[in-house]
C-alpha positions as CSV (number, residue, x, y, z in Angstrom):
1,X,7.5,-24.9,-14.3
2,X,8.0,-21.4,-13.1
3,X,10.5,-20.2,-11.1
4,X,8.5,-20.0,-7.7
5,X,6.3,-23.1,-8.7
6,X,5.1,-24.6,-5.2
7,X,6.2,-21.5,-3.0
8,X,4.0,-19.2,-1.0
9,X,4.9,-16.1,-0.4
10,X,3.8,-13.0,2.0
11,X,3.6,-9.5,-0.1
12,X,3.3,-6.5,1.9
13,X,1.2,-3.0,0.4
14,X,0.8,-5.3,-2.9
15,X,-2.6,-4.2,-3.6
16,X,-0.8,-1.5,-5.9
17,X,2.0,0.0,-7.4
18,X,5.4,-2.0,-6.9
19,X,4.0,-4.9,-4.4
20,X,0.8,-5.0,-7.2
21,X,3.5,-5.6,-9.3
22,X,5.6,-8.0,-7.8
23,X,2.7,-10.5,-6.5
24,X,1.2,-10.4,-9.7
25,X,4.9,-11.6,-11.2
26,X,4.9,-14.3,-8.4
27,X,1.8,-15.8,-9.2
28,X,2.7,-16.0,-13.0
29,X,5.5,-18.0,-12.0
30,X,3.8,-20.2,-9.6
31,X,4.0,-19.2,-6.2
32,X,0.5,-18.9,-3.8
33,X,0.5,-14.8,-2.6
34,X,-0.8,-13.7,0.5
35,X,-2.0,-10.3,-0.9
36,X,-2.6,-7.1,1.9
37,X,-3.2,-3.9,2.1
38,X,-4.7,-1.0,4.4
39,X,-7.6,-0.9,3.0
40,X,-9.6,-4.0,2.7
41,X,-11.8,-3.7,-0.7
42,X,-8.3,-2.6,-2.6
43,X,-6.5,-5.9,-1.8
44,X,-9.9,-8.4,-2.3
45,X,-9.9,-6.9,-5.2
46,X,-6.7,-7.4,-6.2
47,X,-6.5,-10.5,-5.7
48,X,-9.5,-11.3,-7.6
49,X,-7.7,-9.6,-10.4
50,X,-4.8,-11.5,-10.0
51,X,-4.4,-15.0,-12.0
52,X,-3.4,-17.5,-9.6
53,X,-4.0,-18.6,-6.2
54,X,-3.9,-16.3,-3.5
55,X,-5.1,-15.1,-0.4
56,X,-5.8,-11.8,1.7
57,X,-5.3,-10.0,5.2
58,X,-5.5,-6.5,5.5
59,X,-5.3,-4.2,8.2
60,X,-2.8,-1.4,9.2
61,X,0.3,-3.4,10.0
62,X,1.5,-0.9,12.5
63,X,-0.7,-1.9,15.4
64,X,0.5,-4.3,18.2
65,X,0.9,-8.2,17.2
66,X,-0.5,-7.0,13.5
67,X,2.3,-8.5,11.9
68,X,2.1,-11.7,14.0
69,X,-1.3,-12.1,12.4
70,X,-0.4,-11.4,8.9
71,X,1.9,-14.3,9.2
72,X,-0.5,-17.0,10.7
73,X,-2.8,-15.8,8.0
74,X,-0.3,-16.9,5.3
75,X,0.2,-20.2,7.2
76,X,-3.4,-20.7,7.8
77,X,-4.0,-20.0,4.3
78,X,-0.8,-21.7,2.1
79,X,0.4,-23.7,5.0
80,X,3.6,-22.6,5.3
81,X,5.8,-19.3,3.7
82,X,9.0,-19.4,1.7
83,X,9.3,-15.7,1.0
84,X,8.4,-12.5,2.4
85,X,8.4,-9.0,0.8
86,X,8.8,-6.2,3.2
87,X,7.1,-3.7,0.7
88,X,4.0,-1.7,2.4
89,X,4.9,1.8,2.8
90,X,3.8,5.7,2.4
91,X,5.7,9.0,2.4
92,X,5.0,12.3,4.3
93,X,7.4,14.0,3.1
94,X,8.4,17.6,4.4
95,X,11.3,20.1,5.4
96,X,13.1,19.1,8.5
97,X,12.3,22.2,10.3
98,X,9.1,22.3,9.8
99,X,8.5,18.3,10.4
100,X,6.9,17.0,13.7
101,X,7.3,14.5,15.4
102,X,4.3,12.5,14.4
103,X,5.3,12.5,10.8
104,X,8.8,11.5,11.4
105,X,7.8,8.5,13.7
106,X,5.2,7.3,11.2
107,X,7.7,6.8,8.5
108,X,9.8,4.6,11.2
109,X,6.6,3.1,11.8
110,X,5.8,1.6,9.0
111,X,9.3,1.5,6.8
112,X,11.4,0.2,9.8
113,X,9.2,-1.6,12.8
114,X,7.3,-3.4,10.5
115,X,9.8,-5.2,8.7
116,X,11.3,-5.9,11.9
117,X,8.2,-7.2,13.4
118,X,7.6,-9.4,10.1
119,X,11.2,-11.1,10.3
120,X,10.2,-11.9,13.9
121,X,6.9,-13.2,13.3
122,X,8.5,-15.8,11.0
123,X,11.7,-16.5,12.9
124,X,10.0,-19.3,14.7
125,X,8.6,-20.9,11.4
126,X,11.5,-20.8,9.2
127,X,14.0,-21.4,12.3
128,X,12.4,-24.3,13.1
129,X,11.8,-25.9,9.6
130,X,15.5,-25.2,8.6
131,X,16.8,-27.0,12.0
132,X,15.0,-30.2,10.7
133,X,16.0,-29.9,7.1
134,X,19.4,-29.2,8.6
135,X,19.0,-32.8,10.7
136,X,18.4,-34.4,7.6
137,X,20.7,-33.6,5.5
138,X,18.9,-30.9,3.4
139,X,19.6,-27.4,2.3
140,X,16.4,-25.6,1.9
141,X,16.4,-21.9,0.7
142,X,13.6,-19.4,2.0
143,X,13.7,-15.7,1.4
144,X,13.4,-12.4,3.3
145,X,13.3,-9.2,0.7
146,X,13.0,-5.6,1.9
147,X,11.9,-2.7,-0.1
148,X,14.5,0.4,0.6
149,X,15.5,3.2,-1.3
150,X,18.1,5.3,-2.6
151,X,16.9,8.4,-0.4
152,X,17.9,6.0,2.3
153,X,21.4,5.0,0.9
154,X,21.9,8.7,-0.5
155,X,19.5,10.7,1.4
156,X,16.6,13.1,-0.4
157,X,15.8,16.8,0.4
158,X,12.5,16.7,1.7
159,X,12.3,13.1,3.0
160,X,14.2,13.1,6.5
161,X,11.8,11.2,8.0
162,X,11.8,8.6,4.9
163,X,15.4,8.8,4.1
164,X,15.7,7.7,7.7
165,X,13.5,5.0,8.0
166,X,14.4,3.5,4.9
167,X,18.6,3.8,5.7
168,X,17.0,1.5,9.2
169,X,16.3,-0.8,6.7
170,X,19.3,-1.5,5.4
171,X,20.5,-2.3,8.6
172,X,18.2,-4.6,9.2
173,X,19.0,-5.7,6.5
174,X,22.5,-6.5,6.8
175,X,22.0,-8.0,10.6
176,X,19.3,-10.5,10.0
177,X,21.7,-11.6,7.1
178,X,24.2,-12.3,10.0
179,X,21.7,-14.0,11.6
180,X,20.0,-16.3,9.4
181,X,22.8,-17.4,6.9
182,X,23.3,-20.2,8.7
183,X,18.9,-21.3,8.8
184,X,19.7,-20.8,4.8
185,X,17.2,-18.0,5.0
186,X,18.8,-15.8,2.0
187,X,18.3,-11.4,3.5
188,X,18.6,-9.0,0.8
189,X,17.0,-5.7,0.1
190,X,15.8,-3.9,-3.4
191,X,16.8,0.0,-3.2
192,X,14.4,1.8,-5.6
193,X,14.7,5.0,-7.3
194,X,12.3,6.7,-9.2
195,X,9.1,4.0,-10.2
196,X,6.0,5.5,-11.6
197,X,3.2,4.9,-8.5
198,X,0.6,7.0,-7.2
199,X,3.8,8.2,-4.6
200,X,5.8,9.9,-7.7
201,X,3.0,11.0,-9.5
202,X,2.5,14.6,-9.9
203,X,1.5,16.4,-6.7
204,X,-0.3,18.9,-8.6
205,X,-2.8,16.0,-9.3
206,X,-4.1,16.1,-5.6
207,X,-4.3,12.7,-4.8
208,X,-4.0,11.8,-1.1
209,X,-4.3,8.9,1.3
210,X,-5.4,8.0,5.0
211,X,-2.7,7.4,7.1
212,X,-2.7,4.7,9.4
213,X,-2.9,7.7,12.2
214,X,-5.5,8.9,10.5
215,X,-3.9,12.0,9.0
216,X,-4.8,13.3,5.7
217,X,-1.3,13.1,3.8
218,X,-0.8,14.4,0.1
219,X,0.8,11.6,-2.4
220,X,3.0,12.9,-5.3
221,X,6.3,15.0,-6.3
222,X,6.2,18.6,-7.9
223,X,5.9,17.9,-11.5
224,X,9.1,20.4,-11.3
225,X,11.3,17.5,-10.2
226,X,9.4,14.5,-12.2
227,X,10.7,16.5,-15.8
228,X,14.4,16.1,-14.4
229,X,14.1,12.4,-14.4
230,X,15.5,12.0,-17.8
231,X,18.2,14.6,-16.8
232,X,19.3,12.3,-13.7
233,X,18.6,9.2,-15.0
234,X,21.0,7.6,-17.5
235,X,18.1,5.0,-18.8
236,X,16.4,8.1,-19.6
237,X,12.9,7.6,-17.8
238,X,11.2,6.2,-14.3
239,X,10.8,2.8,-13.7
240,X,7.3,0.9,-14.4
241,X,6.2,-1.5,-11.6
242,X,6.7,-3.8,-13.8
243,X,10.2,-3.2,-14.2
244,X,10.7,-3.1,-10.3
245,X,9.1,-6.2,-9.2
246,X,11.8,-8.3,-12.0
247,X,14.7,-7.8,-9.8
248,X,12.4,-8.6,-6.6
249,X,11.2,-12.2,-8.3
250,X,15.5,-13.0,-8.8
251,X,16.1,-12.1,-5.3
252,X,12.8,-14.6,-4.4
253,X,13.9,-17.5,-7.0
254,X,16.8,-20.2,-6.6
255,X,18.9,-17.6,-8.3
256,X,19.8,-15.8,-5.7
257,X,20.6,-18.5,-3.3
258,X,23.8,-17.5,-2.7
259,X,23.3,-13.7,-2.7
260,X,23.0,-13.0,0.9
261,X,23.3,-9.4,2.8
262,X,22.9,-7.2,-0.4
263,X,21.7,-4.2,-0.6
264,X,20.7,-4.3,-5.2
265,X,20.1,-0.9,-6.5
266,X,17.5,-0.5,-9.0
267,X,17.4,2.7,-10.4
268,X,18.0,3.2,-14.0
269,X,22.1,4.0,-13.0
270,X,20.6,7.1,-11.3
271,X,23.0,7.8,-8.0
272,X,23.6,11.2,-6.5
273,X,24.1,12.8,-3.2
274,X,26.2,11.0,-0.6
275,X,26.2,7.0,-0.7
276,X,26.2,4.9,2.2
């Protein structure tokens, strides 16, 4: 038996990097995963590549009722979901005086709204289903997980826009915790640091990516700043995706059914810059 054997679970932008990751550890450990992604072709075929049973909706989550639809597709699919992963996400990164508007409000877009507008879509299913359990006597656990980061706890140079949207999160966070202790809904949030994904890679490889706006953005860091990581982090290296989605699959298990409201740093004991 594995530790999500019989749950179904929603996993945002999991078509690579960290969500790849994480759905990929889900499945291994039982759990049915709603796979998505902005680009169609990348999440079928990721979830054909993925050994267990899942399912796929893709689209850009930031339109109008998008995230209303991810959720009935998860339902449709699995009939019912015990744990969501707010992870889909970008950066567009750039110096505050020379940011516009468009790129600030698209990090808000998809880093802030969207979780928001997931929780919502599932507050009348879990809601609901946690009234009756309640009614009879039963305590069932469902989980809500949110992707941050420590440039939102501790801000980043460069990342305003990010750093921002990702700080909303752990607001969020903490509220819908407030909220939903009492449907036994457990809210916690994963703050990343530095894991190896086509975002950290080296700029100077030129990757880039179709924003949901349709703006050509550049992926990456100077290669400058990825040879400090064994200067500022104590573990001495970046984080695989493998490594990330570990702490993710605790906070989606029974083991974390009374950790409620936290924000869990994973980050290889790297903190710098001004903690929130």
């Amino acid at each position: 038996m594995g530790l999500l054997e019989g749950k179904s679970a929603i996993v945002t932008g999991s078509a690579r990097g960290i969500g790849r990751a994480t759905a990929e550890r889900f499945a291994s450990e039982g759990a049915k995963v709603l796979i998505n992604d902005l680009d169609g072709d990348v999440a079928e075929e990721a979830a054909g590549e993925i050994d267990g049973e899942t399912a796929v909706h893709a689209g850009d989550l930031t339109e109008e009722g998008a995230a209303d639809k991810l959720v009935e597709a998860a339902v449709e699919a699995f009939g019912s979901v015990d744990i969501a992963v707010n992870n889909a996400g970008y950066t567009w990164d750039g110096v505050i005086h020379r940011m516009e508007d468009k790129q600030f409000q698209a990090m808000l877009d998809i880093h802030t709204i969207v979780p928001f507008r997931v929780a919502r879509a599932l507050a009348p299913h879990w809601r609901e289903a946690a009234k009756a359990e309640a009614a009879e006597g039963n305590e069932v656990f469902r989980k809500l997980i949110n992707v941050t980061s420590i440039s939102g706890t501790m801000g980043n140079a460069g990342q305003a826009n990010y750093s921002a949207a990702k700080a909303g999160v752990v607001g969020l966070t903490k509220t819908v915790a407030k909220e939903w202790g009492q449907f036994k809904i457990n809210v916690n949030a994963v703050a990343f640091g530095f894991v190896e994904t086509r975002l950290t890679a080296a700029k100077e490889a030129g990757e880039k990516m179709t924003a949901p706006g349709g703006e050509e953005v550049e992926l990456g860091i100077p290669e400058q700043m990825r040879a400090m990581a064994s200067a500022i982090i104590p573990i001495g290296r970046p984080a695989q995706p493998e490594e990330a989605a570990g702490p993710v699959l605790f906070l989606a298990s029974e083991l974390s059914n009374y950790v409620h409201g936290q924000v869990l740093n994973v980050t290889g004991g790297q903190f710098g810059g001004m903690y929130m």
